[in-house]
ChimeraX commands (.cxc) that place a marker at each C-alpha (Angstrom):
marker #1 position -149.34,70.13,-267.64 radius 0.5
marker #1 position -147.41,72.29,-265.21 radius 0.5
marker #1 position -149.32,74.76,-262.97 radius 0.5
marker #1 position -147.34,77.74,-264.81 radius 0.5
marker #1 position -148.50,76.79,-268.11 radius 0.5
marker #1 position -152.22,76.47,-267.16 radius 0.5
marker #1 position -152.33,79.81,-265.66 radius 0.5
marker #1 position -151.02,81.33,-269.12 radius 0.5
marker #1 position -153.78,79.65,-270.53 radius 0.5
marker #1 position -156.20,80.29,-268.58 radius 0.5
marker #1 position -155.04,83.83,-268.30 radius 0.5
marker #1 position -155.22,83.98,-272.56 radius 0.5
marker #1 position -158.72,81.91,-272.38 radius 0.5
marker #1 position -160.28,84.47,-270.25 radius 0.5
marker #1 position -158.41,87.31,-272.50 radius 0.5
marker #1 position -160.56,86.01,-275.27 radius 0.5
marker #1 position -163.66,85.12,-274.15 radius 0.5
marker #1 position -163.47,88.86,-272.56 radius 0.5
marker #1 position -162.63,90.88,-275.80 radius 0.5
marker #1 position -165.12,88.91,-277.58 radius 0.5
marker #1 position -167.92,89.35,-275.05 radius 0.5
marker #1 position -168.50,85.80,-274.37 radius 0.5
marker #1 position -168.57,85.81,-270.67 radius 0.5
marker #1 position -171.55,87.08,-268.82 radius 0.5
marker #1 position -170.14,90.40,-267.21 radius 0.5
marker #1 position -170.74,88.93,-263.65 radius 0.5
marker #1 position -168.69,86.05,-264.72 radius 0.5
marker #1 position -165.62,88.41,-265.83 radius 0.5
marker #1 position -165.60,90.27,-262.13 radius 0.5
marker #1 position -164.66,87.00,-260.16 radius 0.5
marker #1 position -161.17,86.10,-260.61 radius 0.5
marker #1 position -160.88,83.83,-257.63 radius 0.5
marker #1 position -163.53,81.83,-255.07 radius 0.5
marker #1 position -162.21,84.12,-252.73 radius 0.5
marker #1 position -163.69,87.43,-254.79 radius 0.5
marker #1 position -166.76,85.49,-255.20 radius 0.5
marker #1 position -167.28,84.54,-251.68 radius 0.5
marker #1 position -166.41,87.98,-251.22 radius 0.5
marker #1 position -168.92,89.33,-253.22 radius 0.5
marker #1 position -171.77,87.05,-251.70 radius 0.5
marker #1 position -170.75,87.96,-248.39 radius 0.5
marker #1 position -171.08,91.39,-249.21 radius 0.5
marker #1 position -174.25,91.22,-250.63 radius 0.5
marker #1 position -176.02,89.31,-248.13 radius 0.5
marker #1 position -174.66,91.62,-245.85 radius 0.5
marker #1 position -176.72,95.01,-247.19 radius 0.5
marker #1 position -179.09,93.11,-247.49 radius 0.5
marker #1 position -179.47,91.93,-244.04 radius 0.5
marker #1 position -178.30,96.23,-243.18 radius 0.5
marker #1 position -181.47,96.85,-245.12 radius 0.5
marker #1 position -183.74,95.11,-242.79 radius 0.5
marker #1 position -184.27,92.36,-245.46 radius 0.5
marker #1 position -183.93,88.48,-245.21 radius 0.5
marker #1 position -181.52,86.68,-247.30 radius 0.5
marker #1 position -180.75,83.07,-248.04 radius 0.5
marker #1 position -178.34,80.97,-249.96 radius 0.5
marker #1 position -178.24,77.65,-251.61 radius 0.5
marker #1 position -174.72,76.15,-252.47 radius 0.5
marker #1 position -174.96,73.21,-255.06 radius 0.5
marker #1 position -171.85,70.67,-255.53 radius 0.5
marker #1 position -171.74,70.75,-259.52 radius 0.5
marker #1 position -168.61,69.01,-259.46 radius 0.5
marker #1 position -170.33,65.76,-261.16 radius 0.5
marker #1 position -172.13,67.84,-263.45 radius 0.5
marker #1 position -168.71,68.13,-265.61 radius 0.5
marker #1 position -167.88,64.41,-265.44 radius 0.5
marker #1 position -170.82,63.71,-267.68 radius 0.5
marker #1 position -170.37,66.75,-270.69 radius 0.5
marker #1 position -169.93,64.99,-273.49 radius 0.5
marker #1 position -166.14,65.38,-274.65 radius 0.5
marker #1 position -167.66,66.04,-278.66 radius 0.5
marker #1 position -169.80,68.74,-277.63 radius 0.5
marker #1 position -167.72,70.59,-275.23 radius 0.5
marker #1 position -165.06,70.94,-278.01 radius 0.5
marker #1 position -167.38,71.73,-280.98 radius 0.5
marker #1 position -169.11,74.51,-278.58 radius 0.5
marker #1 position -165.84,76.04,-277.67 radius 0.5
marker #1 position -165.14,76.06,-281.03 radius 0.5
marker #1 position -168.06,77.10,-282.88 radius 0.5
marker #1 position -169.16,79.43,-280.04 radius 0.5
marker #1 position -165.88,80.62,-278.58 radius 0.5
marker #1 position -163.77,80.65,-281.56 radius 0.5
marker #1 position -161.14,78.54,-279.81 radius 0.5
marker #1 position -159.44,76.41,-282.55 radius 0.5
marker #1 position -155.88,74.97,-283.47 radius 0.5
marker #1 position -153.40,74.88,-281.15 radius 0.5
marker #1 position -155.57,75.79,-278.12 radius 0.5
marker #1 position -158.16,73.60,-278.59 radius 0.5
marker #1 position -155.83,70.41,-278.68 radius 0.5
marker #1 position -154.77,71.63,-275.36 radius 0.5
marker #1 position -158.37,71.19,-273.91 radius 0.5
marker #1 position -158.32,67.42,-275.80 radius 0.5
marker link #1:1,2 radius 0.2
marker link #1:2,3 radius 0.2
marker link #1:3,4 radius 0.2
marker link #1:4,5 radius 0.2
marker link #1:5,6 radius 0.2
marker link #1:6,7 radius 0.2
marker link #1:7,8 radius 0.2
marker link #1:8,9 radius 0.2
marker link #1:9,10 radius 0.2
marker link #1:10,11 radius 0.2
marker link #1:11,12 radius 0.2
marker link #1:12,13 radius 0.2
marker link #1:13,14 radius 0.2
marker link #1:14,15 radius 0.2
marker link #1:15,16 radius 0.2
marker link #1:16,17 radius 0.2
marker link #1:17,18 radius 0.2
marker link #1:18,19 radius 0.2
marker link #1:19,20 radius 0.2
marker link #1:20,21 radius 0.2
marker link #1:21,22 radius 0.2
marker link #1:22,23 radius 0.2
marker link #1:23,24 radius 0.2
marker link #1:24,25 radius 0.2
marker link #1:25,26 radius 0.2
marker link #1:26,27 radius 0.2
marker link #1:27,28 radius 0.2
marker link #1:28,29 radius 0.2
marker link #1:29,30 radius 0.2
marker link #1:30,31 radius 0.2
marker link #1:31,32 radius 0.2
marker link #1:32,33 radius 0.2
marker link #1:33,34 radius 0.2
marker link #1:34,35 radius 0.2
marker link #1:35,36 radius 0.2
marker link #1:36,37 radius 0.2
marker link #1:37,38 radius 0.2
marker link #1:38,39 radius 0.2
marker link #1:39,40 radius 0.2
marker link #1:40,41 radius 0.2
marker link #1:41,42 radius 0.2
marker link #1:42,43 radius 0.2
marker link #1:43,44 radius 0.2
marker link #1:44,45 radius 0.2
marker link #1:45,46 radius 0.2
marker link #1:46,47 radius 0.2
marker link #1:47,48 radius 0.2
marker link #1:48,49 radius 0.2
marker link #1:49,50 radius 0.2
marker link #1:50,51 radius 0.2
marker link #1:51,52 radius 0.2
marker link #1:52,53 radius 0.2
marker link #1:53,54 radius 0.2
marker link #1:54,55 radius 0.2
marker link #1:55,56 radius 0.2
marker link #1:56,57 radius 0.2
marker link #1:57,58 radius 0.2
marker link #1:58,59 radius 0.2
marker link #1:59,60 radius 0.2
marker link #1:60,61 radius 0.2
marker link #1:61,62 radius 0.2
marker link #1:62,63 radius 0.2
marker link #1:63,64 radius 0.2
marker link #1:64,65 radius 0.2
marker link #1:65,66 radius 0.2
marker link #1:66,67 radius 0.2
marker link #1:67,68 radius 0.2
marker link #1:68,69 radius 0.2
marker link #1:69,70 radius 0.2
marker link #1:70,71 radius 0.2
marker link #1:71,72 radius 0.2
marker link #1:72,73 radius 0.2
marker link #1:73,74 radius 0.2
marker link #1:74,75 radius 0.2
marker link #1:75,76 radius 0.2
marker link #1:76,77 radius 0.2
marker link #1:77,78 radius 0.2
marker link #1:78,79 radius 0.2
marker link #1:79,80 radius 0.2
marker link #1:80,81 radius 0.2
marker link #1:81,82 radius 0.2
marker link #1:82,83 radius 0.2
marker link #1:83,84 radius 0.2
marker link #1:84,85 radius 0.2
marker link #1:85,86 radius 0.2
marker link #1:86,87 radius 0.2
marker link #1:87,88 radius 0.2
marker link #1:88,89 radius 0.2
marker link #1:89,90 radius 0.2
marker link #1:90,91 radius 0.2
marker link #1:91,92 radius 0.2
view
């Protein structure tokens, strides 16, 4: 699939999942790892300005996703999400 194509689904994806409040609303402020990182750096930051420690643990979930069963994934998007038809064969 090309690289324009899965940002226009993405982009819709996250249009939907948005409108129908299915994102937690920290989830819906990052729209890159850059914003993110952002955002952590900042935080850590006033924190440490306040005079208080901070810490942070990083976790490598990329093997987490390799073993989500196919089935469920697509039954929870659906059910859940409301993603059906057309965009739903795209995830398959």
């Amino acid at each position: 699939m090309s690289k324009l194509l899965q940002r226009v689904i993405l982009r819709r994806l996250l249009e939907h999942l948005k409108f129908n409040g299915l994102l937690p609303s920290a989830q819906s402020e990052f729209h890159s790892t850059d914003t993110a990182l952002a955002n952590v750096l900042s935080v850590i930051l006033m924190a440490l300005d306040q005079g208080n420690v901070a810490a942070l643990a990083l976790v490598d979930l990329t093997a987490v996703f390799d073993t989500v069963s196919r089935r469920i994934l697509l039954r929870r998007l659906s059910e859940l999400c409301g993603i059906s038809g057309m965009a739903l064969s795209w995830i398959t």
